[in-house]
C-alpha positions in Angstrom: 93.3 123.4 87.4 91.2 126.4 87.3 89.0 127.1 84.9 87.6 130.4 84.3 85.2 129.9 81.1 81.6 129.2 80.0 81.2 126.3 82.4 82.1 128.5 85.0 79.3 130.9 84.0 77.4 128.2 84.0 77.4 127.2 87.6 77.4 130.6 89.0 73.8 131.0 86.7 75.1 133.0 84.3 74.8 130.0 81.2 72.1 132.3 79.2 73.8 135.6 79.2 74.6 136.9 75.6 78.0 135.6 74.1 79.4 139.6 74.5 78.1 139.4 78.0 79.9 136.4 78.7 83.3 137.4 77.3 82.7 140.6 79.6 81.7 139.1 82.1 84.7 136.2 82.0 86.9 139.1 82.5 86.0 140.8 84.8 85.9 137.5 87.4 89.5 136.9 86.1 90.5 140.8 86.8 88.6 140.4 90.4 90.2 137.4 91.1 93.4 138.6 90.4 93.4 141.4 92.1 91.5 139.8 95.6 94.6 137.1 95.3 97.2 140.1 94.8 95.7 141.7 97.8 95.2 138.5 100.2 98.9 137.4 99.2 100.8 141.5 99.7 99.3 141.4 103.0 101.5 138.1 103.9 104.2 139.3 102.2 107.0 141.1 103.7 108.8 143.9 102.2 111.8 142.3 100.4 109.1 139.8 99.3 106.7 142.7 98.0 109.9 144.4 96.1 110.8 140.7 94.3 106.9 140.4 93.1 106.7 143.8 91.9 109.5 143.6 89.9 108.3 140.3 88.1 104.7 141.3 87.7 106.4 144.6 86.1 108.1 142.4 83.5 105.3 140.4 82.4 106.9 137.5 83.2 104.2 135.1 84.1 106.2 132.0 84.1 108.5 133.3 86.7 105.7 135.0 89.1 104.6 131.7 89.3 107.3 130.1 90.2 108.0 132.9 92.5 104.6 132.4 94.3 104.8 128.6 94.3 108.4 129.1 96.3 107.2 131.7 98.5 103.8 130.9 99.5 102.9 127.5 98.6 99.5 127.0 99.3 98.9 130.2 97.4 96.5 127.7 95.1 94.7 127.3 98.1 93.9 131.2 98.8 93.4 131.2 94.5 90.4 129.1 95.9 89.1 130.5 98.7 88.6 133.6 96.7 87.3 132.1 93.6 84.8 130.4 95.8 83.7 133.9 97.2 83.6 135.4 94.5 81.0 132.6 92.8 78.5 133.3 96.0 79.1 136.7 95.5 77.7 136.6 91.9 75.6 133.5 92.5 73.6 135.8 94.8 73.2 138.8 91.9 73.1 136.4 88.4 69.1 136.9 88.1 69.4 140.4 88.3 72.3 140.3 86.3 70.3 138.6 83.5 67.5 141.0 84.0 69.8 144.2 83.5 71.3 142.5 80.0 67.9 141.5 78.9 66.9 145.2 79.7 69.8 146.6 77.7 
């Protein structure tokens, strides 16, 4: 299961940031990845399929997207992933300097 939290931070060398820098930090990998696995998926879907998960996202209805998703595109876990795992290197590469700004601050 995926697991966006400290150990996560962790790996990626971001372990020592600040605990505020952290929660900020978690989030904004969760709101990335999100929206990078929003955008991989709406470019598979087609429009009938875009209409359906617009209209459960719109309710909130998390339970039901998923199931929607898990239907519709089955190895969507799989593209959940790939961009997770791009999105690590991506702030693998930065996390020094990312340390450095917050120890600036």
């Amino acid at each position: 299961m995926l697991q966006i939290d400290n150990n996560l931070l962790e790996e990626i060398g971001l372990g020592s940031l600040p605990a505020e820098e952290k929660a900020r930090m978690l989030r904004h990998i969760y709101e990335t990845l999100e929206m990078r696995v929003g955008m991989t998926l709406a470019a598979q879907m087609s429009d009938q399929q875009l209409v359906e998960f617009e209209a459960l996202a719109k309710q909130n209805n998390d339970k039901a997207a998923l199931q929607w998703l898990e239907a519709n595109f089955p190895d969507y876990k799989k593209v959940v992933e790939e961009e997770l795992n791009k999105l690590k290197e991506e702030i693998r590469k930065d996390a020094q300097a990312l340390i450095d700004a917050t120890a600036q601050e």
